[in-house]
N, C-alpha and C positions, 0 to 999 in steps of 0.2 A: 519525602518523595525521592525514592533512589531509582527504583525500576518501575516506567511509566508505560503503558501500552495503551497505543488510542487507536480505537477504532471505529466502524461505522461503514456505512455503505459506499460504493467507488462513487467520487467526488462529491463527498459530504464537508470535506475540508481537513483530512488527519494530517497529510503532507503539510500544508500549512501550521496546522495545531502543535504537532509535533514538531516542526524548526522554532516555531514561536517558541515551544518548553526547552531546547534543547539554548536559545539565544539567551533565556531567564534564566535559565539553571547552569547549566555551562557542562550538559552531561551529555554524553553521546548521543548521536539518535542514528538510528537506522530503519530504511524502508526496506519492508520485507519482499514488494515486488522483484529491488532489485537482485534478492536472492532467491529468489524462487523463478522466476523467466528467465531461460537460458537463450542459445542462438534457434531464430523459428519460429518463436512464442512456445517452445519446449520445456517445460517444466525440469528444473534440476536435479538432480538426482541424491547431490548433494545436500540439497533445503534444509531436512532437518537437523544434521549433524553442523551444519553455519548457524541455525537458531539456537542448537544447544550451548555452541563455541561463544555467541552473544547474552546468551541469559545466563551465564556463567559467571559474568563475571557481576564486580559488587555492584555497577551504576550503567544505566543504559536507556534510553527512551527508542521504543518501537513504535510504527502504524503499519498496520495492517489484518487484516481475518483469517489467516488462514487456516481453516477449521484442521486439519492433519496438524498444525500444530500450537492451536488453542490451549490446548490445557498444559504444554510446557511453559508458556509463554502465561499465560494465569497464573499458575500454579507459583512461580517467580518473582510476579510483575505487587510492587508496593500500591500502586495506583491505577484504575483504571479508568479512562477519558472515553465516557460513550457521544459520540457527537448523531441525535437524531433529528437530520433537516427532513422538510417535506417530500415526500416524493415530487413535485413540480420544481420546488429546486434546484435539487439531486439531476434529475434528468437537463434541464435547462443548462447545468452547469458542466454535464458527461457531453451532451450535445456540441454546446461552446467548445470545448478542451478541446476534442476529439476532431473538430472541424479544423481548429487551428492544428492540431498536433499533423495531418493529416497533408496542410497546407506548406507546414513548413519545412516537411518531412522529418520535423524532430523524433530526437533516437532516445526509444523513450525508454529501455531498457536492454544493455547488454546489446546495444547494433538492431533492435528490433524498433520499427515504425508499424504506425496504426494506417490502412487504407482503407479507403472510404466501403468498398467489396467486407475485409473484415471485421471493420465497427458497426456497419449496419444488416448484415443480409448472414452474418453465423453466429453460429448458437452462444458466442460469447460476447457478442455485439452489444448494442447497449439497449436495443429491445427488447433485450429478453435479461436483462442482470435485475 
């Protein structure tokens, strides 16, 4: 296992899954949120050519879907870690996070915080992922 990408649905546990492979193996790992949300919750511009710059090289552990760059990151990747919780879970578990992340104003990527207005009431919110 050199190049690991786990993925799965937002908070099914990759963040976790993937620091746990990166502490056993001692191989990089990188979340793909934090390159892909820029300042805003603006998608970067730069994304794919930072996942080409990362699947380049010879060891590296990913989490995350982003289908625009699925098939580099497959096409790469030695192992793939599919994590499928239940949807009651999954939600119970987006719910929890998002409450706390919410509360503490944690910066949850690149200076961007979740509000209570955008986790639950737009179209990226967690009623509708």
């Amino acid at each position: 296992m050199k190049r690991i990408v786990v993925i799965g649905t937002s908070c099914s546990g990759k963040t976790t899954v993937a620091k746990e492979l990166n502490r056993i193996f001692g191989i990089q790992y990188y979340e793909l949120d934090s390159y892909y949300w820029g300042e805003n919750w603006e998608p970067r511009k730069d994304f794919i050519s930072e996942v080409e710059r990362i699947t380049n090289k010879e060891n590296w552990i990913i989490d995350g879907n982003y289908s625009v760059a699925r098939e580099l990151i497959w096409s790469r990747a030695t192992t793939v870690v599919f994590l499928n919780l239940s949807y009651t879970r999954t939600l119970y578990r987006g719910i929890y996070r998002t409450l706390k992340r919410i509360v503490t104003k944690e910066d949850v990527f690149n200076g961007n915080t979740e509000t209570f207005r955008n986790a639950f009431f737009s179209r990226e919110g967690i009623p509708y992922w």
